[in-house]
VOBALO-596658 format. One record per atom (N, C-alpha, C, CB): atom name; x, y, z. Coordinates in steps of 0.1 Angstrom, whole numbers, always signed. Glycine has a CB too. Example, Ala and Ser with C-alpha at 12.3 -4.5 7.8 and 13.67 -1.06 7.14 Angstrom:
2
atomo  px  py  pz
N  +132  -57  +78
CA  +123  -45  +78
C  +132  -33  +78
CB  +113  -45  +90
N  +128  -22  +71
CA  +137  -11  +71
C  +129  +0  +79
CB  +141  -6  +57
//
This chain:
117
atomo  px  py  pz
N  -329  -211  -163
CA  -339  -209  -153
C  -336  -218  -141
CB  -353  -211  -159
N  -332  -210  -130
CA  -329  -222  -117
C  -347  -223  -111
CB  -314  -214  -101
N  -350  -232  -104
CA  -362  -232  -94
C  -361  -231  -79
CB  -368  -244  -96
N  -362  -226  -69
CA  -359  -224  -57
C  -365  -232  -47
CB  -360  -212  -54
N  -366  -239  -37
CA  -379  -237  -27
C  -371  -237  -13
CB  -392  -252  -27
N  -372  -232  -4
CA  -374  -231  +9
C  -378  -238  +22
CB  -378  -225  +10
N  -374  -247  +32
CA  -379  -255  +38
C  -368  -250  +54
CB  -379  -270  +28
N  -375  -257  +59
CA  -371  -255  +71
C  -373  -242  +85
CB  -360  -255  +67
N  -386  -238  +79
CA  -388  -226  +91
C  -396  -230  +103
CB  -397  -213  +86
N  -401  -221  +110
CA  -409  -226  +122
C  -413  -218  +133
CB  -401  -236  +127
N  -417  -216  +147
CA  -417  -210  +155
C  -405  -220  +165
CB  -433  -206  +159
N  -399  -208  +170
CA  -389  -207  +180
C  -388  -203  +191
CB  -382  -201  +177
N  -388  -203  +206
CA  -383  -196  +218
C  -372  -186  +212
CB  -378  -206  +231
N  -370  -175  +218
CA  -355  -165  +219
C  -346  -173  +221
CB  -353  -153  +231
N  -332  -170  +220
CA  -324  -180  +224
C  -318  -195  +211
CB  -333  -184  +237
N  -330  -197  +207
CA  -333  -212  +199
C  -324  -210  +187
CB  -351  -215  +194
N  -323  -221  +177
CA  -323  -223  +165
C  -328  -226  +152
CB  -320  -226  +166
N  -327  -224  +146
CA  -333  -233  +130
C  -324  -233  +119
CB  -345  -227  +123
N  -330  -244  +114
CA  -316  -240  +98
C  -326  -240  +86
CB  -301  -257  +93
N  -327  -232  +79
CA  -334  -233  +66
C  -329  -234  +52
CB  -341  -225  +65
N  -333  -246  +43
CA  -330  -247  +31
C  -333  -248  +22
CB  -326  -252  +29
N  -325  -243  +10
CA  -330  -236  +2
C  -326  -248  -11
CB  -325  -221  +2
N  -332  -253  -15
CA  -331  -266  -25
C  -333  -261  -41
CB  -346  -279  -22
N  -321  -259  -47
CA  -323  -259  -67
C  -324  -266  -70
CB  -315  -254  -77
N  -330  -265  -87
CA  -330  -272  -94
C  -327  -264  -106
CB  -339  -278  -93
N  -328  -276  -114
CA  -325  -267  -132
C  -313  -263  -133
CB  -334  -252  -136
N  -303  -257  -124
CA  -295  -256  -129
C  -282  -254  -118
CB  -298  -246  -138
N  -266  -256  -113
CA  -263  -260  -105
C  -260  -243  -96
CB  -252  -271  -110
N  -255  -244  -86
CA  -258  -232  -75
C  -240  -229  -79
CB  -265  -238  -54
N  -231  -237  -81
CA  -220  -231  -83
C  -220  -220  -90
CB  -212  -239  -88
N  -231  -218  -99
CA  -233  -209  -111
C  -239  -195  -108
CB  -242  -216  -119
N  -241  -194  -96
CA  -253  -183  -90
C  -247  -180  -75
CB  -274  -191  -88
N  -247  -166  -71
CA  -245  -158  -59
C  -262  -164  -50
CB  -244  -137  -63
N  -261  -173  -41
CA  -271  -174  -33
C  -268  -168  -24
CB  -275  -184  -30
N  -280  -160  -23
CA  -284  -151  -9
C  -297  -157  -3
CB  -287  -133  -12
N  -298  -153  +10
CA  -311  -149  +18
C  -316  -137  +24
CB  -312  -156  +27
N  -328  -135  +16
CA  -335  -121  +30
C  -341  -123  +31
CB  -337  -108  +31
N  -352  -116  +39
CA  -363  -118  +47
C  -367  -103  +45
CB  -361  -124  +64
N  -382  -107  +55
CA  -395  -96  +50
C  -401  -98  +64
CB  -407  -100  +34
N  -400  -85  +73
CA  -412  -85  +87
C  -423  -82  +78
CB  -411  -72  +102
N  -436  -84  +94
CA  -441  -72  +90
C  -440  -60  +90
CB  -447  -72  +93
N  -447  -52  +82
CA  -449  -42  +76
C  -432  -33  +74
CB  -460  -35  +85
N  -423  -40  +69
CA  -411  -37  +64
C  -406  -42  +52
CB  -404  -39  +72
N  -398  -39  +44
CA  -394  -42  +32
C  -386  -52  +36
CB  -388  -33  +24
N  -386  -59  +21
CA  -374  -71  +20
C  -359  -63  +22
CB  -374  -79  +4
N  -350  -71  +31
CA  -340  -68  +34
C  -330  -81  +34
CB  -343  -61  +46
N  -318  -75  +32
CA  -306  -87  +25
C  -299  -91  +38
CB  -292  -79  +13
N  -300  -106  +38
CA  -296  -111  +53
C  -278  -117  +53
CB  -308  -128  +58
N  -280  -128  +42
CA  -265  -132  +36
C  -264  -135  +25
CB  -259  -143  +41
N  -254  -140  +16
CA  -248  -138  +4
C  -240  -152  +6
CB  -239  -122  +3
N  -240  -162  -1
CA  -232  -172  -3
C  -223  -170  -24
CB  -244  -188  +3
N  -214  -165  -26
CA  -212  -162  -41
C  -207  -177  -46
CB  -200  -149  -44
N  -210  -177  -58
CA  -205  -182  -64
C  -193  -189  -58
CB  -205  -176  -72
N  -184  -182  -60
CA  -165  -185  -57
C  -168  -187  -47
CB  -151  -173  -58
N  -178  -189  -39
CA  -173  -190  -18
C  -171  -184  -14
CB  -162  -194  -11
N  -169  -165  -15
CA  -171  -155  -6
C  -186  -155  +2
CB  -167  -142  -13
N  -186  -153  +10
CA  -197  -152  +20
C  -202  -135  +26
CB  -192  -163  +33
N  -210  -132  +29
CA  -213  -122  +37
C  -231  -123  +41
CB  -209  -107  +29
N  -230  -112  +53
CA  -238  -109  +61
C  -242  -94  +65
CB  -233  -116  +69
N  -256  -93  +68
CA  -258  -80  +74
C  -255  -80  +85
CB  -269  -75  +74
N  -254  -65  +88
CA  -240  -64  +108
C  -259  -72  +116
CB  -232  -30  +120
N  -269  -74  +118
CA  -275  -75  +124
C  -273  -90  +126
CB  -286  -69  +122
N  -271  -97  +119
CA  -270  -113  +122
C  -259  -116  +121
CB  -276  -122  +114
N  -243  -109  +122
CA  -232  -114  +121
C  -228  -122  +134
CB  -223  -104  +118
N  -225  -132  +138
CA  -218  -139  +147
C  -231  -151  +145
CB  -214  -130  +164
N  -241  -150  +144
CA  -251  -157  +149
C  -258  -165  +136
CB  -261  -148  +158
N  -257  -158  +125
CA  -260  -168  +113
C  -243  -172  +108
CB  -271  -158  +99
N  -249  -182  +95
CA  -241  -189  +91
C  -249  -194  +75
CB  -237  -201  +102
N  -239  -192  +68
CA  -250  -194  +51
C  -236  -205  +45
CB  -252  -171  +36
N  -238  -216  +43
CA  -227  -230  +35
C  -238  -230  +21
CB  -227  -252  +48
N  -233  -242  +20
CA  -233  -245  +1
C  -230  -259  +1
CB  -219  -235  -10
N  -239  -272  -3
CA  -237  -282  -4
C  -240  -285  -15
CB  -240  -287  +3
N  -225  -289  -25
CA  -227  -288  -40
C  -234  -303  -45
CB  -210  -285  -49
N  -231  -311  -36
CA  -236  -323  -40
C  -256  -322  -40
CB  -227  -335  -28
N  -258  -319  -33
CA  -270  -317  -26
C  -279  -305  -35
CB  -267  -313  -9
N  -265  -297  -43
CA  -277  -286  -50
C  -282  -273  -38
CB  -293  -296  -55
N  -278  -273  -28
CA  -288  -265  -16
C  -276  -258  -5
CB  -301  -278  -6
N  -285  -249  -9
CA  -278  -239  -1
C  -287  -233  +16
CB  -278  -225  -13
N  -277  -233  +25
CA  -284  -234  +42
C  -279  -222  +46
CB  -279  -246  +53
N  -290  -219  +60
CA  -286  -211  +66
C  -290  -215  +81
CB  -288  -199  +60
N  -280  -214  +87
CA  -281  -220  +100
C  -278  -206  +110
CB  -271  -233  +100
N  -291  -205  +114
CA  -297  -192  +128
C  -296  -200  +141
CB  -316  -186  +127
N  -287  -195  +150
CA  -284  -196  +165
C  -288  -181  +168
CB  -267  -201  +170
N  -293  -185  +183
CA  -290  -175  +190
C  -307  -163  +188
CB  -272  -169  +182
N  -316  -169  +183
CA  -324  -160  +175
C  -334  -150  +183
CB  -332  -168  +165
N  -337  -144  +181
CA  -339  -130  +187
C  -354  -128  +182
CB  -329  -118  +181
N  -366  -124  +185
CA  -380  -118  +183
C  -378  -111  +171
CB  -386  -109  +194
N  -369  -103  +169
CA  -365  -92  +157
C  -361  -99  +146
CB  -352  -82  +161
N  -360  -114  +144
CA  -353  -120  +133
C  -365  -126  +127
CB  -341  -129  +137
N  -386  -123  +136
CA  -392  -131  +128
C  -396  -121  +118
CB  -401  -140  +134
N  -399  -133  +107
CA  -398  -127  +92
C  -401  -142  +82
CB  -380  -119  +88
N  -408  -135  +71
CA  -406  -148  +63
C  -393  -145  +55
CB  -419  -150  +53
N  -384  -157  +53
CA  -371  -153  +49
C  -374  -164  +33
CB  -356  -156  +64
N  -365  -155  +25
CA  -367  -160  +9
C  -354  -162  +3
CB  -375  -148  -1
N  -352  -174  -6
CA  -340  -178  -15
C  -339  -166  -23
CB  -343  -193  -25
N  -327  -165  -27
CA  -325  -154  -39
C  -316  -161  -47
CB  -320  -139  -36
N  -311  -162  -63
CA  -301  -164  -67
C  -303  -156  -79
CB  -298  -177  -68
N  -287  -151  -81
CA  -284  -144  -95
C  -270  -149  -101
CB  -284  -128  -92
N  -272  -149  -115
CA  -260  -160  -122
C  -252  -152  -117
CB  -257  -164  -140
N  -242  -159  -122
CA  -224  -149  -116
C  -223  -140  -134
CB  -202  -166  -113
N  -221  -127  -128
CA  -226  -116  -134
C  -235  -114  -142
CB  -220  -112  -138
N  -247  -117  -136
CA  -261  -111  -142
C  -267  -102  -136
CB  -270  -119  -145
N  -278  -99  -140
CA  -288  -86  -128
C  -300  -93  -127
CB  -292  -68  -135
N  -309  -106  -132
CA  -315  -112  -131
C  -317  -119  -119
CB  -314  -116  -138
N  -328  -117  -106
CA  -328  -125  -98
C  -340  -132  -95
CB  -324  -120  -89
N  -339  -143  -91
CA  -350  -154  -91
C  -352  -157  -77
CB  -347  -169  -98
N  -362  -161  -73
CA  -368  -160  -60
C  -373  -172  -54
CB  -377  -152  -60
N  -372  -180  -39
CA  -381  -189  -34
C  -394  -184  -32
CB  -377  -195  -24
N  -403  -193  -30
CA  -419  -188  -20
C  -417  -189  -11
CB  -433  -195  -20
N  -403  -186  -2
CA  -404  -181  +10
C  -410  -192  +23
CB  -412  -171  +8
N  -404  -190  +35
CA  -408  -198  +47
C  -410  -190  +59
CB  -398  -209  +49
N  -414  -193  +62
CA  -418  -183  +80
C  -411  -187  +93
CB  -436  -183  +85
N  -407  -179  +99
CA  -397  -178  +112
C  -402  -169  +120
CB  -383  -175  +109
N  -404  -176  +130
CA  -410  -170  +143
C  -408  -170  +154
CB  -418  -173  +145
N  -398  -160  +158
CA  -396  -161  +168
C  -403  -156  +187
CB  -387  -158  +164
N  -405  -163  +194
CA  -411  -157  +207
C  -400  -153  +217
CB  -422  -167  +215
N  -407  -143  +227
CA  -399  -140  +236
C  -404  -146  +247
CB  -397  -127  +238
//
């Protein structure tokens, strides 16, 4: 059982930045595909990035160039660092991890990102 939490959201101008992190415990993140997605309003949860296990990385085409998802093994925590952010990116955005090949996924309580125009 890993534990997730989330930290680092906020309100933003367009344009701005934030980085948000996602802090485990219980068990180490080498072990688990960390992702992030987010949730507008009145839209489903949707898959933002993918940090795996091995170090492959990915992204949805809507935030490519402008997010960035690392892995700090010492630290346990996995980031994601938003340039460039857009009104369309506010959302509360949530930890995800799933072991390296399982179907089990565990979840943060999420942080809120707000962006203005």
């Amino acid at each position: 059982q890993v534990q997730l939490i989330e930290s680092g959201g906020g309100l933003v101008q367009a344009g701005g930045s934030l980085r948000l992190s996602c802090a485990a415990s219980g068990r180490t993140v080498r072990s688990y595909d960390m992702a992030w997605y987010r949730q507008a309003p009145g839209k489903e949860r949707e898959f933002v990035a993918v940090f795996r296990w091995s170090g492959i990385t990915g992204y949805t085409d809507s935030v490519k160039g402008r997010y960035t998802i690392s892995r700090d093994n010492a630290k346990n925590t996995v980031y994601l660092q938003m340039n460039s952010l857009k009104p369309e990116d506010t959302a509360i955005y949530y930890c995800n991890a799933r072991y390296r090949g399982g179907q089990d996924d565990f979840w943060g309580q999420g942080t809120q990102v707000t962006v203005s125009s």
